[in-house]
C-alpha positions in Angstrom: 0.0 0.0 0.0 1.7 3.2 -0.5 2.1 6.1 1.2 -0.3 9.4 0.9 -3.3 7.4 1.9 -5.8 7.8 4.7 -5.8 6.4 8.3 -8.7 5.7 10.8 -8.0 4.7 14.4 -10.8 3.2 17.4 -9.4 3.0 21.0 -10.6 1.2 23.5 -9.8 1.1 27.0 -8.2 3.5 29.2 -6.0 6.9 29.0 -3.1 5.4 28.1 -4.3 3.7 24.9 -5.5 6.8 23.8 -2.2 8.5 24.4 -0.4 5.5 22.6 -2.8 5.9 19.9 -2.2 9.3 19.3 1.8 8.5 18.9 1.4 5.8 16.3 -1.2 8.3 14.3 1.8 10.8 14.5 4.0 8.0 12.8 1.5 7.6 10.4 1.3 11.0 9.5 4.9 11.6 9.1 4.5 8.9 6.0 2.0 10.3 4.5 -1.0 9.2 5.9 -3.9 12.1 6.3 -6.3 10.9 9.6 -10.1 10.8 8.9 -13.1 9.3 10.4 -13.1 5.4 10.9 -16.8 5.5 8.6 -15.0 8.0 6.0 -13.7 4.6 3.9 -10.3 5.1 5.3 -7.1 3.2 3.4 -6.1 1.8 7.1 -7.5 1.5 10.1 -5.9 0.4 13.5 -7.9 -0.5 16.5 -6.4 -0.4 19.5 -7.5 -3.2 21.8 -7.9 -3.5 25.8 -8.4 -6.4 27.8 -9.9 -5.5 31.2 -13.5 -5.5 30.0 -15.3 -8.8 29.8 -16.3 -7.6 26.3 -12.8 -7.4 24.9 -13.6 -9.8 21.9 -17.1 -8.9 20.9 -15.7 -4.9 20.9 -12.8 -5.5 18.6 -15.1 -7.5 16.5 -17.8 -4.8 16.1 -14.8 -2.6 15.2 -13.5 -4.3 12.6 -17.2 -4.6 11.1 -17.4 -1.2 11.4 -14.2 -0.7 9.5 -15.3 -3.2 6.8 -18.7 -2.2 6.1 -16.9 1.6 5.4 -14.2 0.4 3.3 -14.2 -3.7 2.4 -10.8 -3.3 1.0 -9.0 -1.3 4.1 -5.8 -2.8 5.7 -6.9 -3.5 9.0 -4.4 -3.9 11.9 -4.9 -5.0 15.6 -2.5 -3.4 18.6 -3.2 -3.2 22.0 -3.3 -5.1 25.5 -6.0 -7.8 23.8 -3.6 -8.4 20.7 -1.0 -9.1 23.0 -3.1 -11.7 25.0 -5.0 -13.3 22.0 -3.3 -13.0 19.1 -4.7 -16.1 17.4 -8.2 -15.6 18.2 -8.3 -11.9 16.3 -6.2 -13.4 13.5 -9.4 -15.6 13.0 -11.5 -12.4 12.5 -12.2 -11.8 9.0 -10.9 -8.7 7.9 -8.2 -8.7 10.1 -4.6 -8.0 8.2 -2.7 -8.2 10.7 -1.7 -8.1 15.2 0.6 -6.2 16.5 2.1 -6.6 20.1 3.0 -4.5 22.9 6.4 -3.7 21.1 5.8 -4.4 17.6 2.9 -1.7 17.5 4.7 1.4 17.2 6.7 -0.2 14.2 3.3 -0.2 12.5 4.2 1.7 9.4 6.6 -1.0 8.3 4.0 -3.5 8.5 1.4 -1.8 6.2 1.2 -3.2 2.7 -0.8 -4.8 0.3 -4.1 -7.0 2.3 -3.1 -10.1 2.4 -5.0 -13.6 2.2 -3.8 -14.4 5.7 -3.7 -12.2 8.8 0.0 -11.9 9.6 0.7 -12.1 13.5 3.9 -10.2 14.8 3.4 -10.5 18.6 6.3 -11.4 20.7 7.4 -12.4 24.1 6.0 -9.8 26.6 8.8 -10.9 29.1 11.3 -9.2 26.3 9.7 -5.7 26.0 11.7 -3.6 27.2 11.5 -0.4 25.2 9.6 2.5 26.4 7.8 4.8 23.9 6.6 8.1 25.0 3.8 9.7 23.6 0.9 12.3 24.5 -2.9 12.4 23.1 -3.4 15.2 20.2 -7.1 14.9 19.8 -8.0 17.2 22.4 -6.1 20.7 22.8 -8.4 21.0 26.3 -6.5 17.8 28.1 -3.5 16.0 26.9 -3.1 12.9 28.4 0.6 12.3 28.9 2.0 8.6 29.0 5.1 9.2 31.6 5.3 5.5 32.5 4.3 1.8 31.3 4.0 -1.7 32.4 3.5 -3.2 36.0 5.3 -5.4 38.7 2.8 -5.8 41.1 0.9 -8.8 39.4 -2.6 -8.4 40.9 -4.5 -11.7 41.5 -7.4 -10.0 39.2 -5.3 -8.4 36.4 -4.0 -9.0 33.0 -2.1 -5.9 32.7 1.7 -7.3 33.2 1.0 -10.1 31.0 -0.4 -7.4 28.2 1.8 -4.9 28.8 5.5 -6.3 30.6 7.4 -4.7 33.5 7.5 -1.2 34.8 9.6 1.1 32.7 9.6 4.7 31.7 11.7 7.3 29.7 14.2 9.4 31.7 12.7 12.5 33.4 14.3 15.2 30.6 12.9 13.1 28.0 9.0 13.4 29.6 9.2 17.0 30.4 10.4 17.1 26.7 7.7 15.7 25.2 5.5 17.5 28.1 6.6 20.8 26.6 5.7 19.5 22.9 2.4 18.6 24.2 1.9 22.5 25.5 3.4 23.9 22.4 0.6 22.4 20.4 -2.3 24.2 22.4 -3.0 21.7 25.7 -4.2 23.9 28.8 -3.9 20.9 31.5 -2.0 17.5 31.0 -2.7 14.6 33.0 -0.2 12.2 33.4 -0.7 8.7 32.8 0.5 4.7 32.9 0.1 1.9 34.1 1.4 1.9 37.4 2.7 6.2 37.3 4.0 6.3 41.4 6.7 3.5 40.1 7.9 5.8 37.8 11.6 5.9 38.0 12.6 2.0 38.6 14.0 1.8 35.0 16.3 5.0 35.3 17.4 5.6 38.9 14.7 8.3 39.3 11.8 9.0 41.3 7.9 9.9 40.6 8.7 13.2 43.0 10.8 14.4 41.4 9.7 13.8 38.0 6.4 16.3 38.9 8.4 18.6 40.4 10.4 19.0 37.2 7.4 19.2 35.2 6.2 22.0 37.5 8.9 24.0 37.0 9.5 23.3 33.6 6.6 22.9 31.1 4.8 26.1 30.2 1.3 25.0 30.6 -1.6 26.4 33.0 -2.7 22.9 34.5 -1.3 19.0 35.4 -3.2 16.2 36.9 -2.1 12.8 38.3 -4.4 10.0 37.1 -4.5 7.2 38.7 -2.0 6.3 41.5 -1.5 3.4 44.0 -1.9 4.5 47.6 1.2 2.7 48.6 3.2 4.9 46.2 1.3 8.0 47.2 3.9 9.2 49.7 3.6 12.6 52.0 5.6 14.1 49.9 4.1 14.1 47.1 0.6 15.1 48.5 2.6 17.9 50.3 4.2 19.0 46.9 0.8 19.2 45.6 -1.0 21.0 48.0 1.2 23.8 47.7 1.5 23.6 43.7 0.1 26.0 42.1 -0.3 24.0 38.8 -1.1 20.2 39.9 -4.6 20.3 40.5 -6.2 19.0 44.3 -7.5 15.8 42.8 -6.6 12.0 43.6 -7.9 9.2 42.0 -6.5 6.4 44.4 -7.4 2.4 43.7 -9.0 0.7 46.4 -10.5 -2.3 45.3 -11.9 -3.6 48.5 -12.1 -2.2 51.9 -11.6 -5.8 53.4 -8.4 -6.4 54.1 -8.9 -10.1 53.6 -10.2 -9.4 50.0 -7.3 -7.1 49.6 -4.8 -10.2 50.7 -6.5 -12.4 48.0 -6.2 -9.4 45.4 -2.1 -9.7 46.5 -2.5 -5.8 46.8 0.5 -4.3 48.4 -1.5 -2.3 51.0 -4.7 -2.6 53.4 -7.3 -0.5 54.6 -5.0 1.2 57.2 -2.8 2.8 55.3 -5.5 3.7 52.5 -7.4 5.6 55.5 -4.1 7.5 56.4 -3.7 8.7 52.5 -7.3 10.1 52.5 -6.5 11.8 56.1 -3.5 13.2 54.5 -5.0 14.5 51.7 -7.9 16.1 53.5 -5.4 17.8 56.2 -3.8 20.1 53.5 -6.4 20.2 50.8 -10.4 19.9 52.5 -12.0 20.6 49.1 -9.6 18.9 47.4 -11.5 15.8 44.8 -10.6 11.9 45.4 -11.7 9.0 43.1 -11.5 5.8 44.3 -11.9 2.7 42.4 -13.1 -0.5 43.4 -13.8 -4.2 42.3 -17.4 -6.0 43.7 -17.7 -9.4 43.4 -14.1 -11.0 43.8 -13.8 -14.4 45.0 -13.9 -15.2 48.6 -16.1 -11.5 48.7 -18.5 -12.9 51.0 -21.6 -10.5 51.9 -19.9 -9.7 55.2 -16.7 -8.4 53.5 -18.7 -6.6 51.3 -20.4 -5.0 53.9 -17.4 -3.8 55.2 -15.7 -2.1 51.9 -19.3 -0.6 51.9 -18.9 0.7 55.7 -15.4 1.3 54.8 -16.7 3.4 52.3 -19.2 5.6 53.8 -17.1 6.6 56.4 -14.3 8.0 53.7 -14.2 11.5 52.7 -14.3 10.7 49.1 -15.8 12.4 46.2 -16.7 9.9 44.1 -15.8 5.8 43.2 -15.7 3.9 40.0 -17.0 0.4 40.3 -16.1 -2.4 38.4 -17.9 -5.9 38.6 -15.5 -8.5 39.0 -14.9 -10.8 35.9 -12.7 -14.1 35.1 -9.8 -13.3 33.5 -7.4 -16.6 31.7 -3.8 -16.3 32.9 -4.7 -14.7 36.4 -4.6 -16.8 39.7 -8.0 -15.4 40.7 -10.6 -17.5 38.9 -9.1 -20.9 41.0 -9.9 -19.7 44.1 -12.5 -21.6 45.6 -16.0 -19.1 46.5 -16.9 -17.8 43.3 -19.7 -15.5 43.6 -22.8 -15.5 41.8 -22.6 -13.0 38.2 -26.0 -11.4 39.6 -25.3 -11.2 42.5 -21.7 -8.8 41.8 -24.1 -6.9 39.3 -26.1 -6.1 42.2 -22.8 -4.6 44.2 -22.2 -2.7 41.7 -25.3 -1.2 41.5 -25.0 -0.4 45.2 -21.8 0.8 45.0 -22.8 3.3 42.1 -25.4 4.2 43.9 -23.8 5.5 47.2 -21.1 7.2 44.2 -23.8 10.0 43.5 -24.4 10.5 46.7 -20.5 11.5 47.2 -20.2 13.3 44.0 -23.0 15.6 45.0 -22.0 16.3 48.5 -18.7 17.0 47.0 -20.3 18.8 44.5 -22.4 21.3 46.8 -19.6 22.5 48.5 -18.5 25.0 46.3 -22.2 26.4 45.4 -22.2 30.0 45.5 -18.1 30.3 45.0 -16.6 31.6 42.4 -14.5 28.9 40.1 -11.5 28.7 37.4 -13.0 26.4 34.8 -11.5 24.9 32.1 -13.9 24.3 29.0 -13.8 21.6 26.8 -14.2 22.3 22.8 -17.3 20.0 22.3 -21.1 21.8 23.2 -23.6 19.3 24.2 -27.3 21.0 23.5 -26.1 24.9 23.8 -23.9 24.2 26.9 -20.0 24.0 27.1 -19.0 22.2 30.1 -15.3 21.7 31.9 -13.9 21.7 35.2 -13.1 23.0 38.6 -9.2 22.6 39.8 -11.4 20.2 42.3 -13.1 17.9 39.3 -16.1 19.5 39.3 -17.6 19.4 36.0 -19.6 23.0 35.4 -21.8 24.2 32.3 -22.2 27.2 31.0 -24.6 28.6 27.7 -21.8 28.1 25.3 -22.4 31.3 23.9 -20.6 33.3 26.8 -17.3 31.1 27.1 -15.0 29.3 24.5 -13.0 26.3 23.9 -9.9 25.5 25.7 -10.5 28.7 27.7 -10.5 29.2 31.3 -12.6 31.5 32.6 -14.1 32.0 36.3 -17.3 31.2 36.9 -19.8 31.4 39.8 -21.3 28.0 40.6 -25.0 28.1 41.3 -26.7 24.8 41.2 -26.7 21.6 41.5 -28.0 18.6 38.8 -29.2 15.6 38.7 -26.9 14.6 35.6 -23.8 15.1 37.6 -22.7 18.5 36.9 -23.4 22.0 37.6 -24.3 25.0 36.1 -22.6 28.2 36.7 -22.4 32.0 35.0 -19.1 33.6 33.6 -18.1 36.2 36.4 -16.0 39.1 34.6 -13.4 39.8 37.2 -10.3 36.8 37.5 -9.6 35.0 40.8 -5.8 36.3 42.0 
């Protein structure tokens, strides 16, 4: 296939695959490639792949329908943490040219050629990667999402993710506040930093996650930065110190949990319990009150009997968290979780969840009502939704406005005046700025 063709690309999954897709859409630019819309009969499409939902193979199916039914004769290649796993199975998938691995996918423009009778499988030992390949998300000027670290060591009872994606590793800390500053020279207001595992940053070049924020702080010429994700064990006083008295990372958290049993937590093989999660929260709340904290967590696991659930949900309630994202528990091949012996019931984890979700707007709206009647920088967001424009508070608190008084990728302040039922709240532009 030569060069000077069009591209399409359909992410799944989390921050990080967007991010990654981003980089390789780059590559493909730089050869010639112009990006369009995966239904605009595109020359080639990738699909990048994740494997934490249950619905990993009927997604990446659909997608390649999707790509098929625009263009019958596109190339069609498969990267991601589901390639990885399963190569075979989506080389069975008709229409699929050809799977990429962990390592193997950012070589994609050498693979692209002619489509071929066969799908061609390049996936190679995960235990081998050991490249890291740093990369931002271009989509959306608003928030970049800025990969500063990849793989995982921990090896979770529950997770795939090592086996997808390899060890821990990241770039050197010049290199990512390089590539931070590319990502603000091309319009982003915040970044948010991302990986797999971000507070092990540092393993694979004698470095450390501290200081790799407080370079970026001082560095990179851009209004906002938030931390995604981050293990609590890894969440040290320091760095909750350095943010509180930051004045560009922003006072949110979003901290795993999973369970709030600590004998569910011992059968996860997470490298914490529900002591020291408490103290992080405490921490948090001591310097920053208002500040936002996500927490996720897992309903359902085995050996989750309804007493330990009881307790994550007592454990829960008596956090000052802002709000939680609940996952239902499902078997995953590879992982030591599925042989242990007290599975529970599929409709009975569904109806956790539901519980769980349920006590999440509760939080988000008393974390929410806080701030009515103050006056808020707010960050809007490109897209309008039915004449509003909506972004956020430094403190994740997503606020609409008639689109008609504020603009993309702006932030303006705004005075916050009620509370919705959809989870946000609506506000009017204020003309002085907040000092």
């Amino acid at each position: 296939m030569t060069p000077g063709g069009t591209a399409a690309f359909h992410t799944l999954g989390c921050k990080l695959n967007f991010s990654e897709t981003s980089t390789i859409a780059r590559d493909l630019a730089d050869a010639g490639y112009a990006r369009v819309g995966i239904d605009d009969a595109p020359d080639v499409v990738v699909i990048n792949t994740c494997s934490v939902t249950e619905q990993a193979d009927a997604k990446c199916r659909n997608a390649v329908r999707r790509a098929l039914n625009s263009n019958p004769d596109a190339f069609v290649a498969v990267i991601g943490c589901y390639a990885q796993l399963k190569p075979k199975e989506i080389a069975q998938i008709e229409g699929v040219d050809i799977v990429l691995g962990a390592s193997e996918k950012f070589n994609l423009v050498e693979h692209i050629s002619e489509k071929r009778q066969e799908s061609e499988i390049s996936v190679g030992p995960i235990k081998e990667v050991r490249a890291f390949v740093p990369g931002f998300s271009s989509q959306d000027r608003t928030r970049t999402f800025l990969k500063v670290q990849d793989g995982c060591d921990y090896f979770c009872s529950f997770c795939t993710i090592p086996l997808a994606r390899g060890r821990s590793r990241n770039a050197s800390i010049a290199e990512t506040v390089s590539t931070a500053v590319q990502a603000a020279e091309q319009g982003a207001k915040e970044i948010v930093l991302t990986g797999v595992n971000i507070g092990d940053f540092g393993k694979s070049t004698n470095e450390t996650f501290i200081d790799l924020i407080q370079a970026l702080d001082r560095e990179v010429p851009v209004e906002r930065f938030r931390i995604s994700s981050i293990e609590p064990n890894l969440l040290t006083e320091e760095i909750i110190q350095w943010v509180a008295q930051s004045k560009k990372f922003q006072p949110h958290f979003h901290i795993p949990l999973q369970s709030g049993s600590d004998s569910v937590l011992k059968s996860m093989r997470r490298r914490y319990r529900t002591d020291l999660y408490r103290e992080r929260i405490a921490a948090i709340r001591n310097l920053m009150p208002h500040a936002s904290i996500g927490v996720d967590v897992i309903t359902g696991f085995p050996n989750e009997t309804e007493a330990a659930f009881e307790e994550t949900q007592a454990f829960l309630m008596e956090l000052p968290v802002s709000y939680l994202h609940v996952f239902t528990y499902s078997e995953r091949a590879k992982t030591t979780a599925p042989r242990m012996e007290e599975s529970v019931p599929v409709h009975i984890r569904k109806e956790r969840t539901k519980q769980l979700r349920m006590l999440s707007l509760k939080m988000q709206r008393r974390h929410y009502e806080q701030f009515m009647g103050q006056v808020k920088p707010v960050l809007f967001e490109e897209s309008v939704e039915d004449g509003l424009r909506f972004g956020y508070t430094p403190e994740y608190v997503r606020v609409a406005v008639d689109a008609a008084f504020v603009m993309g990728n702006e932030i303006r302040t705004v005075q916050l005046e009620r509370v919705h039922a959809a989870g946000y709240v609506s506000g009017s532009p204020v003309l002085h700025e907040i000092t």
